[in-house]
gemmi code that builds the backbone of each chain (N, CA, C; Angstrom):
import gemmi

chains = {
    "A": [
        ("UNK", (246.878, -101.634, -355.326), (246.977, -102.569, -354.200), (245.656, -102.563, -353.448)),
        ("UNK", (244.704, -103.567, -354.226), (243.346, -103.079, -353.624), (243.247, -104.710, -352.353)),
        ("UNK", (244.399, -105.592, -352.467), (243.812, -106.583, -351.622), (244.013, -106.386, -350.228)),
        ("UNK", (243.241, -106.869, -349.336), (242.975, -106.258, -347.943), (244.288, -106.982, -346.938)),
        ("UNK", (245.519, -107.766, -347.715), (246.039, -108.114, -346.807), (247.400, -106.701, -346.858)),
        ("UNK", (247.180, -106.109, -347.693), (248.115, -104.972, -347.701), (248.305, -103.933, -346.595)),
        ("UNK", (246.547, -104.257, -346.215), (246.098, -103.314, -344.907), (246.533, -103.760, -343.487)),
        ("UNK", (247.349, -105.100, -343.817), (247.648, -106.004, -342.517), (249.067, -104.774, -341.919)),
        ("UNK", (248.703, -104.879, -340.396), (250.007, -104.075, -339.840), (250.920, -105.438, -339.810)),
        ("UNK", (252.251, -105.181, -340.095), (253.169, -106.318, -339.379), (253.261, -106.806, -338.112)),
        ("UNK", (253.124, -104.959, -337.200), (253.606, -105.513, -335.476), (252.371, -106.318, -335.207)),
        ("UNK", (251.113, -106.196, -335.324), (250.245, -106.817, -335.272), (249.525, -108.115, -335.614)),
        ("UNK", (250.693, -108.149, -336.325), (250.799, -109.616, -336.586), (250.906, -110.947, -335.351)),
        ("UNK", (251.792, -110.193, -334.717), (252.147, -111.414, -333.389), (251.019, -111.172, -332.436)),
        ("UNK", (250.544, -112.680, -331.929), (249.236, -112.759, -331.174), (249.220, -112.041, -329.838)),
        ("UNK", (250.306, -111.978, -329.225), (250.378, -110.980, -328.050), (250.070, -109.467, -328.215)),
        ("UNK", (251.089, -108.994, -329.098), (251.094, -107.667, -329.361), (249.605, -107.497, -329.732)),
        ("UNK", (248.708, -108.097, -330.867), (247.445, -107.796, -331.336), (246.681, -108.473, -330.032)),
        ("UNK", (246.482, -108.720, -328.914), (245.653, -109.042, -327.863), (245.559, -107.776, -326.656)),
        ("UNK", (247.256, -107.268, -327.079), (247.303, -106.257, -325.533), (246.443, -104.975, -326.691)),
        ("UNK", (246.903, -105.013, -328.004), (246.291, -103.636, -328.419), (244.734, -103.542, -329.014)),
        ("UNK", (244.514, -105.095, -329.237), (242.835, -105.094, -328.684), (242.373, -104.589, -328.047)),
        ("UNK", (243.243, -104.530, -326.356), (242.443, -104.407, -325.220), (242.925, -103.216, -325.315)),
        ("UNK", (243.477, -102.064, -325.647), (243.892, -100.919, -325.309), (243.173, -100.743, -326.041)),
        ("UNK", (242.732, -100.637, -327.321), (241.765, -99.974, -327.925), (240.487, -99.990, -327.558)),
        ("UNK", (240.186, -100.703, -326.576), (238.533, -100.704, -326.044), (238.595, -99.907, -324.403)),
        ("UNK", (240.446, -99.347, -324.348), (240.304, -99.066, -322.742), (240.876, -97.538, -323.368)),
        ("UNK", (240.230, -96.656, -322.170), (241.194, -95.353, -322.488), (242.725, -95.497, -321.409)),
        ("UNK", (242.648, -96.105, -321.218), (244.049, -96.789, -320.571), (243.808, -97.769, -319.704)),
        ("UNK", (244.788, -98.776, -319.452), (244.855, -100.093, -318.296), (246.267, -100.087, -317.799)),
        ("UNK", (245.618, -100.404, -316.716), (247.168, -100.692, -316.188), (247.772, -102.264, -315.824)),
        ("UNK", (249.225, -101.945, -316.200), (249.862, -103.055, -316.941), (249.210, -104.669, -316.333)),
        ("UNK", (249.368, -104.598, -314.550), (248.831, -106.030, -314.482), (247.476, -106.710, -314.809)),
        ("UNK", (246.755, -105.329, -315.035), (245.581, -105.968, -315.678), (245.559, -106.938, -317.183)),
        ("UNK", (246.247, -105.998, -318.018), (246.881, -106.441, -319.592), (247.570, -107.544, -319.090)),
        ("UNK", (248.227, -107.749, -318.180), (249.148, -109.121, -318.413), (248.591, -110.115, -317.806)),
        ("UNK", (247.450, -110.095, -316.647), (246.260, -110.756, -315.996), (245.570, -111.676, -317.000)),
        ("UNK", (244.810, -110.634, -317.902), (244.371, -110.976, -318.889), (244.578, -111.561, -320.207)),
        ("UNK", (245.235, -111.126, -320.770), (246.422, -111.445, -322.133), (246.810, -113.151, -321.393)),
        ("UNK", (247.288, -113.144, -320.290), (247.694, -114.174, -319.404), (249.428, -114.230, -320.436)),
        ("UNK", (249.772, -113.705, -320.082), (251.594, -113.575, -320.514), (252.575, -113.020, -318.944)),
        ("UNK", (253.573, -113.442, -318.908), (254.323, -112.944, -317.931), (254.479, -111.108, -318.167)),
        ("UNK", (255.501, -111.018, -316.766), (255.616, -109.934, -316.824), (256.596, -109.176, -317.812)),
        ("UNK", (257.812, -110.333, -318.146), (258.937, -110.014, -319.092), (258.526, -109.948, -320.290)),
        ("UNK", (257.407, -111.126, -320.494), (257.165, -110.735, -321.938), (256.017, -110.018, -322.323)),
        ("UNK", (255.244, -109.557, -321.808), (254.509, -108.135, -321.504), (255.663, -106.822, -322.121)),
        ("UNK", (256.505, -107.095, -320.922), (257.310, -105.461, -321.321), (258.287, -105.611, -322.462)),
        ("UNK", (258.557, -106.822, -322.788), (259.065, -106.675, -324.142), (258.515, -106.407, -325.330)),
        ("UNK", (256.873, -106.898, -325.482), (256.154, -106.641, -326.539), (255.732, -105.221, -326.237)),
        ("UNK", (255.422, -104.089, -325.187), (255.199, -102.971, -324.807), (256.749, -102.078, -325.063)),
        ("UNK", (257.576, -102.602, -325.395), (258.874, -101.812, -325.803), (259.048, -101.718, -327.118)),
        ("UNK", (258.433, -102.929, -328.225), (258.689, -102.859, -329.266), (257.224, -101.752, -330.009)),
        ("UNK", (255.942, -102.075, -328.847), (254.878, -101.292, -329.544), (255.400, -99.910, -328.842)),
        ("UNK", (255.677, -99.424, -327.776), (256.127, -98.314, -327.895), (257.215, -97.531, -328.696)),
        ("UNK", (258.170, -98.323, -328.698), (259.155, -97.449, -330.082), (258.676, -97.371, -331.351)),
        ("UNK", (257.251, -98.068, -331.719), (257.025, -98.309, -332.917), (255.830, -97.104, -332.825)),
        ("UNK", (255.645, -95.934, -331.699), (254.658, -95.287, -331.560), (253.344, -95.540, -331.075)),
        ("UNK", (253.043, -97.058, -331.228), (251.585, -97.520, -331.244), (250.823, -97.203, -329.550)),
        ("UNK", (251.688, -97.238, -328.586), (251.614, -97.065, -326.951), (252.077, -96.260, -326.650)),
        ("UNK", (251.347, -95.763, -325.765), (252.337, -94.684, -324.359), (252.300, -95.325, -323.276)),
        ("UNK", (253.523, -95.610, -322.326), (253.876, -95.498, -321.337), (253.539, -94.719, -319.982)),
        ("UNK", (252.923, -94.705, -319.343), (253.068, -93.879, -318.457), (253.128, -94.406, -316.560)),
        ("UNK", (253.535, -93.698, -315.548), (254.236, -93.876, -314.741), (253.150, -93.000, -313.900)),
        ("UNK", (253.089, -94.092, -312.488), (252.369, -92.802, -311.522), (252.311, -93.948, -310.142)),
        ("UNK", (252.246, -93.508, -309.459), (251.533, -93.883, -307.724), (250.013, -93.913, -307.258)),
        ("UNK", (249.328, -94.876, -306.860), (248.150, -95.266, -306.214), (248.809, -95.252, -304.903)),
        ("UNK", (248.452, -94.272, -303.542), (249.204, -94.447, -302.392), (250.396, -94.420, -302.717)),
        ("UNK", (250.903, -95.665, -301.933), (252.293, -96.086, -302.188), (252.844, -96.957, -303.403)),
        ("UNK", (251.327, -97.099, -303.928), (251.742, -98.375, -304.859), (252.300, -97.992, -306.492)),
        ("UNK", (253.293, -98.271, -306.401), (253.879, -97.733, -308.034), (252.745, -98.588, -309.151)),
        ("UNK", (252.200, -97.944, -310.175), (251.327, -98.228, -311.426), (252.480, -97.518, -312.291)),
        ("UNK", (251.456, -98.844, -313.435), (252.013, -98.664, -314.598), (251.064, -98.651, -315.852)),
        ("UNK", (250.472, -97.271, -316.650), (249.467, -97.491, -316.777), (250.146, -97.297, -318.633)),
        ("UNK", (249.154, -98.009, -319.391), (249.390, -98.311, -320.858), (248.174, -97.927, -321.709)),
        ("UNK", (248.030, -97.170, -322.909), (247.248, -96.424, -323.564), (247.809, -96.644, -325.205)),
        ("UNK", (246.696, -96.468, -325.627), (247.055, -96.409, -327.185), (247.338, -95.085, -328.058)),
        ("UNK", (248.032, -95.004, -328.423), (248.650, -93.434, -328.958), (247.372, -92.901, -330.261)),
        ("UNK", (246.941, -91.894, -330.600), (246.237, -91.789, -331.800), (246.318, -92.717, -332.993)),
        ("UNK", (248.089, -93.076, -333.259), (248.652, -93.522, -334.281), (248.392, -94.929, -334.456)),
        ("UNK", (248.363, -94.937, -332.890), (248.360, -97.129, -332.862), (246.950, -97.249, -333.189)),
        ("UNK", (246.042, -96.354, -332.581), (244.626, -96.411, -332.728), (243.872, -96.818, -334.165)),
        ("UNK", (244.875, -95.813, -334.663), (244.655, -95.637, -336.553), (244.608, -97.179, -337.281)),
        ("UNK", (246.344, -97.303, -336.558), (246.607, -98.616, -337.302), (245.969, -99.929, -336.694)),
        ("UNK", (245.414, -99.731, -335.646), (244.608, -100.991, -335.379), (243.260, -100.982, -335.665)),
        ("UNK", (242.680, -99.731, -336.125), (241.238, -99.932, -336.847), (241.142, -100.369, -338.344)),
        ("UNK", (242.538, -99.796, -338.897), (242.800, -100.381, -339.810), (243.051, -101.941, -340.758)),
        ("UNK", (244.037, -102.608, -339.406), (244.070, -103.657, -339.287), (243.024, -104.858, -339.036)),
        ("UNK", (241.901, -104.532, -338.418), (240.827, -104.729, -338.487), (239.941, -104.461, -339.239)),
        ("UNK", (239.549, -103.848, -340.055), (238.899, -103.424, -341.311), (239.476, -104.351, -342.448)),
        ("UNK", (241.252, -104.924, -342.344), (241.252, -105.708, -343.018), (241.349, -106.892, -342.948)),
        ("UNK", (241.164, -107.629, -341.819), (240.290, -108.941, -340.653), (239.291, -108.722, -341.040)),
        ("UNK", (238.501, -107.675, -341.134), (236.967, -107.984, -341.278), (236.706, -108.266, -343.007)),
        ("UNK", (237.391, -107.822, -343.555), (237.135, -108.070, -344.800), (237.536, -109.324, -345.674)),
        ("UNK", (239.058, -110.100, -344.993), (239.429, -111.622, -345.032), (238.221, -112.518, -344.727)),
        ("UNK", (238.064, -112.035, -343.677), (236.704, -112.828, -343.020), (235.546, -113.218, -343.403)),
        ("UNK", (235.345, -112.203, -344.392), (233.904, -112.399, -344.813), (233.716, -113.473, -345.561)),
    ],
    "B": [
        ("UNK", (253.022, -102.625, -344.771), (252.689, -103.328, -345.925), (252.592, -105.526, -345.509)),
        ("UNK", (251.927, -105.767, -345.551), (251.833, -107.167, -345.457), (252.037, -107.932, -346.692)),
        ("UNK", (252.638, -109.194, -347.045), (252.308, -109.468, -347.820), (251.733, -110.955, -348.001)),
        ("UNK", (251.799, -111.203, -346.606), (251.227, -112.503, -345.858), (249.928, -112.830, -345.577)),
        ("UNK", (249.036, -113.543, -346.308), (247.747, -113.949, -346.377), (247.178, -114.858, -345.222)),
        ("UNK", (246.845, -114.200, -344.137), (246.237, -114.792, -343.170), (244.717, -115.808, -343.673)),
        ("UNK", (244.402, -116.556, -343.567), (243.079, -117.647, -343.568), (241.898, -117.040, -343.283)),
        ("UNK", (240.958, -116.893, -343.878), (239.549, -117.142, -343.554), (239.586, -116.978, -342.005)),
        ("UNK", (239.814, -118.273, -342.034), (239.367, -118.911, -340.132), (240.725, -118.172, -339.307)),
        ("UNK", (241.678, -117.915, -339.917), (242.716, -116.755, -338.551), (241.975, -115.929, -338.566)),
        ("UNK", (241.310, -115.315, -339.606), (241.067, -114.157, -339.136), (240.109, -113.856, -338.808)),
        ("UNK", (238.992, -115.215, -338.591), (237.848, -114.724, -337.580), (238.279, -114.937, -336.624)),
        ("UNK", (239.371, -115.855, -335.626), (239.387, -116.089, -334.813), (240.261, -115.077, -334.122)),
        ("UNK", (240.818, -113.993, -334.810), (241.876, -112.865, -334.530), (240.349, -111.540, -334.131)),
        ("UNK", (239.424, -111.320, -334.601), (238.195, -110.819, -334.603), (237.372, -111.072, -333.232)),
        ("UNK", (237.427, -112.755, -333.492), (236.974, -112.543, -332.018), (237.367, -112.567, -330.685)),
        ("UNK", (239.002, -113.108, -331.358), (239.866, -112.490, -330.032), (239.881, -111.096, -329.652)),
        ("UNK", (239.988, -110.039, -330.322), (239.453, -108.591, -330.079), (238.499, -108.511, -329.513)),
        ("UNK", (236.878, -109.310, -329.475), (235.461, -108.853, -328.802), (236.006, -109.265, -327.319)),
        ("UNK", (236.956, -110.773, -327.430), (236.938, -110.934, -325.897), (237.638, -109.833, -324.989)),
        ("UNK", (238.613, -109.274, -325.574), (239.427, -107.736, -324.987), (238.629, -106.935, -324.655)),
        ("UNK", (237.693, -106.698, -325.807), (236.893, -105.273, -325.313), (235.717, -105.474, -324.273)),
        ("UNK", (235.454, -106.817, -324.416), (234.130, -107.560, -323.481), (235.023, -107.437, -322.154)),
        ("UNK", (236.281, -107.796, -321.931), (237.194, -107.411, -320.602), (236.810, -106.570, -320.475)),
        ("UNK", (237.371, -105.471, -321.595), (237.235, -104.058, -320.525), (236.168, -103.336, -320.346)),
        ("UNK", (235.072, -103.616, -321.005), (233.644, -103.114, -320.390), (233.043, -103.657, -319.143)),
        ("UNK", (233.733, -104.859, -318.893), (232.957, -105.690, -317.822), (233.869, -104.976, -316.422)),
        ("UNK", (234.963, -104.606, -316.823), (235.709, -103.562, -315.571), (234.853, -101.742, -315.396)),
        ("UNK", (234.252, -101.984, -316.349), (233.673, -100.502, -316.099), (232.754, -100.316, -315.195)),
        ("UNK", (232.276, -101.619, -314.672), (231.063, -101.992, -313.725), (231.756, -101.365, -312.295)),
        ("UNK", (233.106, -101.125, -312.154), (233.460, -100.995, -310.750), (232.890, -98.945, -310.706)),
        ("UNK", (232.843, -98.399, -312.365), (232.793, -96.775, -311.947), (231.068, -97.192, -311.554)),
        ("UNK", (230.600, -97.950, -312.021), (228.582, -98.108, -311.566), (228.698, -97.926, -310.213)),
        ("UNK", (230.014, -99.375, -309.688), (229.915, -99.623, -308.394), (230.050, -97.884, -307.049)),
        ("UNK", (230.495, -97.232, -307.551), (231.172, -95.784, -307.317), (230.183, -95.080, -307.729)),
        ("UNK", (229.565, -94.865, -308.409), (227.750, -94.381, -308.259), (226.706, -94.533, -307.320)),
        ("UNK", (227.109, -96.050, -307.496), (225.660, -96.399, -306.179), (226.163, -96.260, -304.885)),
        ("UNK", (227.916, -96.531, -304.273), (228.136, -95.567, -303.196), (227.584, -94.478, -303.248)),
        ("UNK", (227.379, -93.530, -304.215), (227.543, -92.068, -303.907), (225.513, -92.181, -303.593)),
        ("UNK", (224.820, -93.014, -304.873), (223.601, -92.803, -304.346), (223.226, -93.558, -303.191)),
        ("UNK", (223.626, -94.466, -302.546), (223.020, -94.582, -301.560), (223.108, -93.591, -300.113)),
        ("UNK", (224.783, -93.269, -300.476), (225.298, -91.916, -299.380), (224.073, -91.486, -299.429)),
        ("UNK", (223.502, -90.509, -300.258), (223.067, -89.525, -300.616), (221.370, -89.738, -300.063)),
        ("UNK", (220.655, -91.070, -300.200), (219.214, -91.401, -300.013), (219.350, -91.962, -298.754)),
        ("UNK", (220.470, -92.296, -297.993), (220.378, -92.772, -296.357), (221.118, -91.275, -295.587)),
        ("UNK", (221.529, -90.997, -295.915), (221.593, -88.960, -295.462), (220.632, -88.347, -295.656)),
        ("UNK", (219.846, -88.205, -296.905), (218.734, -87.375, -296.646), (217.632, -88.354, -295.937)),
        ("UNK", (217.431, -89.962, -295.484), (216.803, -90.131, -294.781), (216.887, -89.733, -293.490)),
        ("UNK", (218.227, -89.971, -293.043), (218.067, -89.483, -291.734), (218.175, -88.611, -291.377)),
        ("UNK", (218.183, -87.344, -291.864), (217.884, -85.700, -292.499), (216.566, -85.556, -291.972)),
        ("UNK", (215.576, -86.030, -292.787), (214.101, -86.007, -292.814), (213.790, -86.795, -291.413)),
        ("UNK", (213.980, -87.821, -290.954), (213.637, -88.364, -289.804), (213.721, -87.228, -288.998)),
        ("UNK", (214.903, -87.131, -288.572), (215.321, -86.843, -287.318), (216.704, -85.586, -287.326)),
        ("UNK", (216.468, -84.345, -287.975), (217.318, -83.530, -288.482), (218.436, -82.853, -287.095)),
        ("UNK", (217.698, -83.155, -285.789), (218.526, -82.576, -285.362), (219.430, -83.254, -284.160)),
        ("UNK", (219.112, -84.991, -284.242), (219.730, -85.327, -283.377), (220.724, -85.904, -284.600)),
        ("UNK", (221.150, -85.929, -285.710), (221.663, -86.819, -286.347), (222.778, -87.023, -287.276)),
        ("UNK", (223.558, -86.200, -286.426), (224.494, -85.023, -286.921), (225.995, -86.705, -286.897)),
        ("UNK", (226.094, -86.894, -285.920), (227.217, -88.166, -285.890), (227.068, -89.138, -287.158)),
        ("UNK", (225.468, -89.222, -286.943), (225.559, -90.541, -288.214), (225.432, -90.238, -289.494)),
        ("UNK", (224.866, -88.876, -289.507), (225.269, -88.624, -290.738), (226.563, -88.395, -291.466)),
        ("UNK", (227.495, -88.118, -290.546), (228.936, -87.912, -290.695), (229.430, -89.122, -290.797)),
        ("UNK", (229.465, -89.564, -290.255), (229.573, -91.986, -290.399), (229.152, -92.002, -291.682)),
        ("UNK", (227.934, -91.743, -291.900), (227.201, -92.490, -293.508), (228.758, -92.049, -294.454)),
        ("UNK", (228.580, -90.485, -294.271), (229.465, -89.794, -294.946), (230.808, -90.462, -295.250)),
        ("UNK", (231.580, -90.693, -293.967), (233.029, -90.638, -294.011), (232.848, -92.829, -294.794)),
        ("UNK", (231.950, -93.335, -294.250), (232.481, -94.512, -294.809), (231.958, -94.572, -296.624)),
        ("UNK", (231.113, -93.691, -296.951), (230.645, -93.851, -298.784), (232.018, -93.158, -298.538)),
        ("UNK", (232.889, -92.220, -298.153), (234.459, -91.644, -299.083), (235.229, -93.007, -298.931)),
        ("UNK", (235.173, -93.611, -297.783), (235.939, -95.024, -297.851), (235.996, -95.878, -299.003)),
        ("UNK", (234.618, -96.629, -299.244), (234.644, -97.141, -300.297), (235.269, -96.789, -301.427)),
        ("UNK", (233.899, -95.746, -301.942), (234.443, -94.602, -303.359), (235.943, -95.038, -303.287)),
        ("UNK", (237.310, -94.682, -302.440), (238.333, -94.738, -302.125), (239.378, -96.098, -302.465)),
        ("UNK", (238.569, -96.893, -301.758), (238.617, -98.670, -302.015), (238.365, -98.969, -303.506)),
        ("UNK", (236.914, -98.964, -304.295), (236.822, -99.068, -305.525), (237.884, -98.311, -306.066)),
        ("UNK", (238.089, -96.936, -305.950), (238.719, -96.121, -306.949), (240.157, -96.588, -307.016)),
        ("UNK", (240.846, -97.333, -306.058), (241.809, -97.791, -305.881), (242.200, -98.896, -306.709)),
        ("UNK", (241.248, -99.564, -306.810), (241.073, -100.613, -307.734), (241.049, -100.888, -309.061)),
        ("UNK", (239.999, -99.882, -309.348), (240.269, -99.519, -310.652), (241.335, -99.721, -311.455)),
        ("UNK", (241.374, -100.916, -312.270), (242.979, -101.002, -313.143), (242.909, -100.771, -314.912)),
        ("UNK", (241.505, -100.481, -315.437), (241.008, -100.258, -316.295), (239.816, -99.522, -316.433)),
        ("UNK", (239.497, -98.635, -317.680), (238.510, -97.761, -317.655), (238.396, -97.844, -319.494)),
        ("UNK", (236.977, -97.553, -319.891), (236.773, -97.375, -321.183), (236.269, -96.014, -321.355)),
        ("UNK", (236.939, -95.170, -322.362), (236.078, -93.175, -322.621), (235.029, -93.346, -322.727)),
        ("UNK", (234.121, -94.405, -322.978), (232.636, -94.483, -322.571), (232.070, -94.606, -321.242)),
        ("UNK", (232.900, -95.374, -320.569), (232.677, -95.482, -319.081), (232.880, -94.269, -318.355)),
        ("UNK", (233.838, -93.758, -318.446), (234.267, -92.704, -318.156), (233.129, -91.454, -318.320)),
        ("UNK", (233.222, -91.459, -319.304), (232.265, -90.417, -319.839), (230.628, -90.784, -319.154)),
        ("UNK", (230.211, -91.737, -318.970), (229.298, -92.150, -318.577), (228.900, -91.821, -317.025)),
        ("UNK", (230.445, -92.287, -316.181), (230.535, -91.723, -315.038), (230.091, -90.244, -314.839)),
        ("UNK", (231.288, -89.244, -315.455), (230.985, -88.246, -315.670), (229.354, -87.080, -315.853)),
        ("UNK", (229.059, -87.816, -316.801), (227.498, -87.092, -317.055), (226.613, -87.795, -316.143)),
        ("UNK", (226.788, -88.898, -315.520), (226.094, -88.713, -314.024), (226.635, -88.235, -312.704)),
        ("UNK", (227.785, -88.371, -312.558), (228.155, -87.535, -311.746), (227.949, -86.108, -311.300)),
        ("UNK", (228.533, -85.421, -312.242), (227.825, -84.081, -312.373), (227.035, -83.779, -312.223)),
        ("UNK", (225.834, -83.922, -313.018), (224.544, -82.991, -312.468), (223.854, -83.616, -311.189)),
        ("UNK", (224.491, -84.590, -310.152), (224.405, -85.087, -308.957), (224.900, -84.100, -308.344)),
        ("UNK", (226.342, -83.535, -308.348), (227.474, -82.793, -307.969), (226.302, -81.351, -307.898)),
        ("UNK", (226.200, -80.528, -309.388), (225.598, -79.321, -309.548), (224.446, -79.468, -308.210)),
        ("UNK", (223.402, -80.484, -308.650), (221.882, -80.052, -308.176), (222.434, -80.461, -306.612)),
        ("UNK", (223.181, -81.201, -305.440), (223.625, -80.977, -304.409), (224.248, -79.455, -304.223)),
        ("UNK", (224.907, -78.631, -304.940), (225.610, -77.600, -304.573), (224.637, -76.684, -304.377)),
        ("UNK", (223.483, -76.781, -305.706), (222.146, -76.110, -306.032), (221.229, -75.831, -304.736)),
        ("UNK", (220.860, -76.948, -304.193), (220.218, -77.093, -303.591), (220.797, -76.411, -302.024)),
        ("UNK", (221.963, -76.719, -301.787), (222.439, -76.638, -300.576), (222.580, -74.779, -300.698)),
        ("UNK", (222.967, -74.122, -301.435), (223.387, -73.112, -301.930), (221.901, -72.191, -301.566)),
        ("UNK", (221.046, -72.372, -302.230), (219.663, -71.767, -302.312), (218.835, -72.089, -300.917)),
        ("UNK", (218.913, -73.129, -300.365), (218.457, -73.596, -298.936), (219.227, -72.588, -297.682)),
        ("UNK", (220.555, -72.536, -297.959), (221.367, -71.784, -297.000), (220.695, -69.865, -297.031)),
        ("UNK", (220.567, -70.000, -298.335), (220.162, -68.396, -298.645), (219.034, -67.968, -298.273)),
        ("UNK", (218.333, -69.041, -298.393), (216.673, -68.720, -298.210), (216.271, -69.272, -296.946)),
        ("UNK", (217.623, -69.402, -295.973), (217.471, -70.367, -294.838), (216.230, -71.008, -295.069)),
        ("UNK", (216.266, -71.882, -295.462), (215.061, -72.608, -294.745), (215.967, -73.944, -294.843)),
        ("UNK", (216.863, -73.970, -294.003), (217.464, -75.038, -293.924), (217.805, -75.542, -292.170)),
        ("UNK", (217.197, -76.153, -291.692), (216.943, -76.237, -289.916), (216.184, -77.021, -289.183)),
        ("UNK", (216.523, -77.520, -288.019), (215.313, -78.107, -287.493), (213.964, -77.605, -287.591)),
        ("UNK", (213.887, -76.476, -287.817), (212.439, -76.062, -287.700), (211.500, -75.953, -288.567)),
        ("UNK", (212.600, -76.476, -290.073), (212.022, -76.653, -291.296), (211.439, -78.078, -291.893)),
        ("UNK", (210.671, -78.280, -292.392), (210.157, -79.417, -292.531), (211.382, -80.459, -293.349)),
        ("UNK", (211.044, -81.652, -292.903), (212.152, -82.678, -293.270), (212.192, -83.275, -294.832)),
        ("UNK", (210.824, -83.454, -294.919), (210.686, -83.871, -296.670), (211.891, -83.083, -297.418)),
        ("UNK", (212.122, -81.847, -297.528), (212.725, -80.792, -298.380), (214.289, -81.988, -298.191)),
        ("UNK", (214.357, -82.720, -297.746), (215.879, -83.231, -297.907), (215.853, -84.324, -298.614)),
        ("UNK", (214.835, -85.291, -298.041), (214.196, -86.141, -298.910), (213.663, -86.087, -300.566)),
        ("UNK", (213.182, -85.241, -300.971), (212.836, -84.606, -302.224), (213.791, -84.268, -302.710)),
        ("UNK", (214.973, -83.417, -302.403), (216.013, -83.321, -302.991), (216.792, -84.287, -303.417)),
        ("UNK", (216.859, -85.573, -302.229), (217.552, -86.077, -302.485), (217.410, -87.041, -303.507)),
        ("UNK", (216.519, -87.597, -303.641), (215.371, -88.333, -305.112), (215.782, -87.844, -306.157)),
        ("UNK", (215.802, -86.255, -306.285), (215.919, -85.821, -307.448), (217.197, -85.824, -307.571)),
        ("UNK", (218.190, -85.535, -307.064), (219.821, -85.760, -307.591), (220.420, -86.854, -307.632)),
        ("UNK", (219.860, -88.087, -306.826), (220.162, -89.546, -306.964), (219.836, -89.725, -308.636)),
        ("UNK", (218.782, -88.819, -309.101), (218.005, -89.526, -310.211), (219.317, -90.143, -311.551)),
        ("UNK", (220.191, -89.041, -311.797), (221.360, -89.098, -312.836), (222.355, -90.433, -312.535)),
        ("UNK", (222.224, -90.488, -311.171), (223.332, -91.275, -310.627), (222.561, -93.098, -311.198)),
        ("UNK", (221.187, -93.079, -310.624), (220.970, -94.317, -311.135), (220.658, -94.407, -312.619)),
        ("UNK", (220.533, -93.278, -313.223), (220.655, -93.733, -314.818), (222.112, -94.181, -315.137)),
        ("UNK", (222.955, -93.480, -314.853), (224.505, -93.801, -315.221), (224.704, -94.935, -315.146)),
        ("UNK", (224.414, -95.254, -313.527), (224.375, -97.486, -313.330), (223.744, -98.326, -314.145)),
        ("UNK", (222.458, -98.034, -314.616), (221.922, -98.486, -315.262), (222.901, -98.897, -316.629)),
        ("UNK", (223.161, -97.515, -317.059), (223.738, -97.654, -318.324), (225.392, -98.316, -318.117)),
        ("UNK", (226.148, -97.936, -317.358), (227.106, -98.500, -316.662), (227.039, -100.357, -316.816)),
        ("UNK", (225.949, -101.137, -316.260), (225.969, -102.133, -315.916), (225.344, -103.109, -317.124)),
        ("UNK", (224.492, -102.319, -318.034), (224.125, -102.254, -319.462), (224.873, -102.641, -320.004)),
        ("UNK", (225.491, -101.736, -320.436), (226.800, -101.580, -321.303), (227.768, -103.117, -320.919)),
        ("UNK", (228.161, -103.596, -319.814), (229.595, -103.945, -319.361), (228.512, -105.574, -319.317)),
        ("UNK", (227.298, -105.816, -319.792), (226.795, -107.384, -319.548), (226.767, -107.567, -320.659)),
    ],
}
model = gemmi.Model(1)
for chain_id, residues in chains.items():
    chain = gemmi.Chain(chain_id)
    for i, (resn, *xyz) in enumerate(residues, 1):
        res = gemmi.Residue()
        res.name, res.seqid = resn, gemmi.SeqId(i, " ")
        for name, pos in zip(("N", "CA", "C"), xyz):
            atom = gemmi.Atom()
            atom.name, atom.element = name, gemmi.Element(name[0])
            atom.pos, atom.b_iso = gemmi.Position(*pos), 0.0
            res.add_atom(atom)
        chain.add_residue(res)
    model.add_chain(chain)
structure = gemmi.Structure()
structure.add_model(model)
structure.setup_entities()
């Protein structure tokens, strides 16, 4: 199985999910309204595509306070990291 | 496993949807620069008015002080993204800003020669030299994120 679409992830397939984990892979974490600022997606469907990449391992979750202000900050797990350099290696190679 | 053959043209345009993500989040890294040059300017308008005028100048130097923690405070607040390069970038200028202030203050106290009666340059000179890390970091900081 030497053709490069084998290397394609599935979750990454959908343009949201591969936009927020773009941007997580170039951040050592963001927090969520930035990703959804940017991405320009609501907030529901933000946390739905962040529920399916987190059960799927690719994200961590995490929870904390600025002052008073509840954050919500989002990171890429080693694993998601893997599979999105991967996934890209085989984008870059369609591409050529 | 895929077995779905994305296009030529999806998948440059999936490619360079990725540069625009990461071009986001470098261009947010400009706020840790911004949090540098608070700290260096703290640092070169304190030891100016150090060197001026060391012993009437005790209020404003505490003002300079308490409003660079404001900011720092304000930016850092802000902050909704960071890249381990930025970060890291922060870091290795930060620090040896951090050390050569402790350095300095540490060895001045010991060897008193730290006082009105001591010449003023010695704050000034110091302070040049520990700003120095801080404006490479911006540099590279603001580098990096254009």
């Amino acid at each position: 199985m030497s053709h490069p679409r084998h290397e394609l992830d599935d979750l990454l397939g959908h343009p949201v999910r591969f936009s927020v984990v773009a941007m997580l892979a170039a951040a050592e974490r963001a927090e969520f309204g930035f990703v959804r600022d940017n991405v320009e997606v609501t907030d529901s469907v933000l946390s739905k595509q962040m529920s399916s990449l987190e059960q799927a391992g690719y994200v961590k979750v995490s929870k904390g306070f600025v002052g008073n202000r509840p954050r919500t900050w989002l990171s890429l797990t080693k694993g998601g990291r893997r599979r999105f350099e991967r996934h890209m290696n085989a984008l870059r190679e369609i591409a050529l | 496993m895929n077995q779905a053959q994305p296009s030529r043209s999806a998948a440059q345009a999936a490619l360079a949807e990725a540069a625009i993500r990461t071009s986001q989040v470098r261009r947010a890294d400009r706020q840790l620069g911004w949090m540098l040059a608070v700290l260096a300017s703290m640092d070169l308008v304190i030891a100016g008015l150090m060197s001026a005028a060391f012993h009437v100048v005790g209020p404003a130097v505490l003002a300079v002080y308490l409003v660079a923690i404001a900011l720092v405070v304000v930016v850092l607040v802000r902050v909704r993204v960071y890249s381990r390069t930025g970060l890291q970038l922060f870091s290795v200028s930060a620090t040896p800003f951090t050390l050569w202030n402790a350095l300095v203050s540490g060895v001045s106290l010991a060897a008193r020669w730290w006082g009105p009666a001591q010449p003023g340059y010695h704050f000034g000179i110091s302070a040049v030299i520990g700003v120095l890390p801080l404006l490479v970091g911006i540099w590279l900081l603001f580098r990096k994120s254009s």
